[in-house]
C-alpha positions, 0 to 999 in steps of 0.5 A: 914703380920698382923697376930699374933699366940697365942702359948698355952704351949711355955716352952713346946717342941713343943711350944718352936720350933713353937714360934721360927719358927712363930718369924723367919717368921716375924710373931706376936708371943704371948707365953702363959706359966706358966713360960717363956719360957728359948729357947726363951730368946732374940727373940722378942715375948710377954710372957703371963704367964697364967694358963690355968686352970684358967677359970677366968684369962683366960677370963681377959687375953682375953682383951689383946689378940683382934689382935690374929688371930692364936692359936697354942695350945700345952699345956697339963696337965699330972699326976705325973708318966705319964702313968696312967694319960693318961685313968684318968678321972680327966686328961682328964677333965682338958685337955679338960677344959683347951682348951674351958677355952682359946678359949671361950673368945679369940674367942668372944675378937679377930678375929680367923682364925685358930686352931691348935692342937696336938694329937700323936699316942694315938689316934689311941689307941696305949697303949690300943691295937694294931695300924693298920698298918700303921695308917691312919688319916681316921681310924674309932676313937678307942673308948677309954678315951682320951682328944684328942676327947674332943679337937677334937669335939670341934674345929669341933664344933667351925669350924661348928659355927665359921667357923674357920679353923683348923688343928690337927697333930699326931706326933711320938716320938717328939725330941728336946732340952727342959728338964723338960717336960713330953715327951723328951728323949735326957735328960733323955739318956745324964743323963743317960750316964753321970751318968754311966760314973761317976760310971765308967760303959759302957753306956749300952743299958737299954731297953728290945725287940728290937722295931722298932720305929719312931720319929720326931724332933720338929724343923718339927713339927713346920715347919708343923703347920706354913705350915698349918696355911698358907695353906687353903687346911689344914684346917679340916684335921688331919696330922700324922707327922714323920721325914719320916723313922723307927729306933731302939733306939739299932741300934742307941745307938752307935752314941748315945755312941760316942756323948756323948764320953762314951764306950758302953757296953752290954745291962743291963735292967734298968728301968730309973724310978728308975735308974736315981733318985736313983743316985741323989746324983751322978747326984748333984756331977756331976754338981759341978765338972763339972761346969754345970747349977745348975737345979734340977734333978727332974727338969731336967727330967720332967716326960720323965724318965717314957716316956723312959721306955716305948719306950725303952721297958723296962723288953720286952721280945719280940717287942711290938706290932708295932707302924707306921704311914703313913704320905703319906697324909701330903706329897701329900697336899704338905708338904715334909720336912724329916729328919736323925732321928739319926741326930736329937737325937745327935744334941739334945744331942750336945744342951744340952752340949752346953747349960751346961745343961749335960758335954761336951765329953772334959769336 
């Protein structure tokens, strides 16, 4: 095939499930990371431990990368407690260094043919006022800080000087197997759970309103961005990518209950933020009875905890405002993959246990 991709943020959830598809594929992986990737270990890839941040070890990091023709770029940079960080100033800053920080130099060392970058439904203005229903990808910009725009212009930028094609996604409410990351809810609910069992409590439902989501689990997300890296007709256009159906994490919560072999209760608001780090010393317990991979709590939920109370609307008293996207336009261009959003959430949580990471229902 004669192609390699760079994978920018590989220990992350979507740049672990891109750097598995592109390897299954047979292609040349390079994954950049601070820290290897654990999900890749015994595949064959080349880890590049890289703080994107650093402009200078960026450039010298460049030398090495000539055969690059792919770039994947899923790193971000997010504040503690996650939600203000997303209007900082000095947030959106650094994101949109970051990126010109790898490509400047890549694009000079190496012969680039794509791009690929993530945005999600923040770009449509979602936490700063209602969504159009659905969103479409050809919706007017909604002008409000964000660093999507400041990757956006600048890959429009290098595809008008460069010619170099590029594709950016806007997936829903990613689903998959990393903990420790910023925006990944199986974790944070098979902590949860765990921790209500040990105090002898039902898993109850912590959320407010009930809220009508959608959500799509990483393995397509990363099916879509090999499928547009191999597809001119991706090239200059910007995706929505959901497993194609609604849900309720409510309506969900039972199959959620009998994965992880906990009697559900009635609802009790509980803000997650505070819930799950309150009971530390629960959780440390937890893990010694149970024999489970020593990882620190703190390490374990990431930011995703802050991420949890926002989609299971915690303290609502009524449905926040709906927030659906269409993904009609990724289906017409030919990319049809759908998937069980329940499925998807209790395989994660079934990947955890067996990774010894939360208990397995016999312990």
């Amino acid at each position: 095939m004669n192609k390699t991709v760079l994978i920018a943020g590989a220990s992350g959830l979507v740049g672990t499930a891109a750097a598995i598809e592109f390897i299954d594929a047979g292609w040349e992986v390079i994954a950049v990371s601070r820290r290897r990737p654990e999900l890749l270990e015994g595949r064959n890839y080349k880890h590049l431990p890289l703080d994107l941040r650093d402009a200078d070890a960026c450039a010298r990091a460049a030398a090495s990368l000539k055969p690059v023709t792919h770039v994947v770029y899923t790193a971000v940079y997010e504040l503690p407690g996650l939600i203000q960080g997303w209007t900082d100033p000095h947030q959106i800053t650094t994101n949109g260094e970051m990126l010109r920080n790898l490509l400047e130099p890549l694009r000079k060392a190496a012969t680039l043919e794509h791009v690929t970058i993530l945005q999600g439904t923040k770009a449509y203005g979602g936490h700063v006022r209602p969504l159009r229903i659905p969103a479409r990808e050809d919706q007017p910009r909604v002008d409000h800080p964000n660093f999507y725009w400041l990757h956006e212009d600048y890959v429009r930028e290098l595809g008008r000087n460069d010619g170099l094609a590029w594709t950016i996604f806007r997936p829903q409410l990613i689903v998959g197997p990393n903990h420790g990351v910023v925006m990944n809810l199986p974790p944070v609910i098979g902590v949860y759970g765990t921790i209500r069992k040990a105090l002898g409590l039902p898993f109850s439902f912590p959320g407010g309103a009930e809220w009508v989501w959608e959500a799509v689990d990483t393995r397509l997300v990363a099916a879509a961005i090999r499928w547009a890296a191999q597809t001119p007709s991706a090239s200059g256009q910007t995706f929505n990518l959901t497993n194609g159906e609604v849900f309720s994490f409510r309506d969900m919560w039972p199959a959620l209950a009998r994965t992880l072999g906990l009697d559900q209760g009635p609802d009790e608001s509980l803000r997650m933020a505070e819930y799950i780090p309150a009971h530390e010393d629960v959780w440390n317990e937890i893990v010694r009875r149970y024999s489970l991979r020593p990882i620190a709590l703190a390490d374990l939920l990431g930011e995703s905890h802050f991420y949890a109370d926002v989609c299971f609307a915690y303290g609502a008293r009524s449905a926040p405002p709906p927030t659906y996207v269409s993904t009609v336009k990724i289906r017409q261009a030919g990319f049809g993959v759908a998937m069980n959003t329940e499925d998807s959430f209790c395989h994660w949580l079934r990947d955890l246990q067996n990774r010894r990471i939360i208990p397995a229902v016999n312990g």
